[in-house]
N, C-alpha and C positions, 0 to 999 in steps of 0.2 A: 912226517909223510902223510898224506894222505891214503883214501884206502885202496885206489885203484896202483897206487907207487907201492905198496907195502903189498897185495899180492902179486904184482910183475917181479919185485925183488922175493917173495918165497918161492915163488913158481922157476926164477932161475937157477933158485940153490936145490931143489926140490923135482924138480918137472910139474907138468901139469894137474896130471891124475893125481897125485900121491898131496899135493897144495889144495886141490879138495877135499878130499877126505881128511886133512889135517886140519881143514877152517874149520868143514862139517862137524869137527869131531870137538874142536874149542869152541865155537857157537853154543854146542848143545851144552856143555860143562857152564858156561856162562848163563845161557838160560836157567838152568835150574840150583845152581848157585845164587842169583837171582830170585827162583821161588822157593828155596827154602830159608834164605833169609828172611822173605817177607813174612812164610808161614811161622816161623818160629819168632816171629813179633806180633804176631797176630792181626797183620793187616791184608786188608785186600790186595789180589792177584793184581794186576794193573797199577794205577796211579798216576798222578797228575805230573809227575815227571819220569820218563822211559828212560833207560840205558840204551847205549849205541851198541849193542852185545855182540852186532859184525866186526865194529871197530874194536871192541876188547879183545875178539878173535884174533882178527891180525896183527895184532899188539903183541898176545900170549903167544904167537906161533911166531911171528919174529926174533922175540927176546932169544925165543930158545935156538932157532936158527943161529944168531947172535953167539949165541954162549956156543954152539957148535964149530964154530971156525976154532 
């Protein structure tokens, strides 16, 4: 699924309000999952290739949607 199909489907098991603050809330975990990996390699913040960190959002909060039924 795509990511506009994967938050329509958390937002129905979910409602709206509550499918924000659960992307929000897996976004930011991604993010800095993200920078502590880098920093505990000791590379720079950025890099020549980006993670889709929305998309692992929607990903994380699906699965667990998922596992919820």
């Amino acid at each position: 699924m795509d990511k506009k199909q994967l938050m329509a489907a958390i937002t129905a098991k979910v409602g709206r309000e509550r499918a924000i603050e659960l992307i929000s809330q897996a976004y930011n975990t991604e993010l800095i999952t993200t920078w502590i990996a880098r920093i505990e390699a000791n590379k720079p913040l950025g890099g020549p290739q980006r993670r889709d960190h929305l998309a692992a959002a929607l990903e994380r909060v699906w699965e667990v949607c998922e596992l919820a039924d």
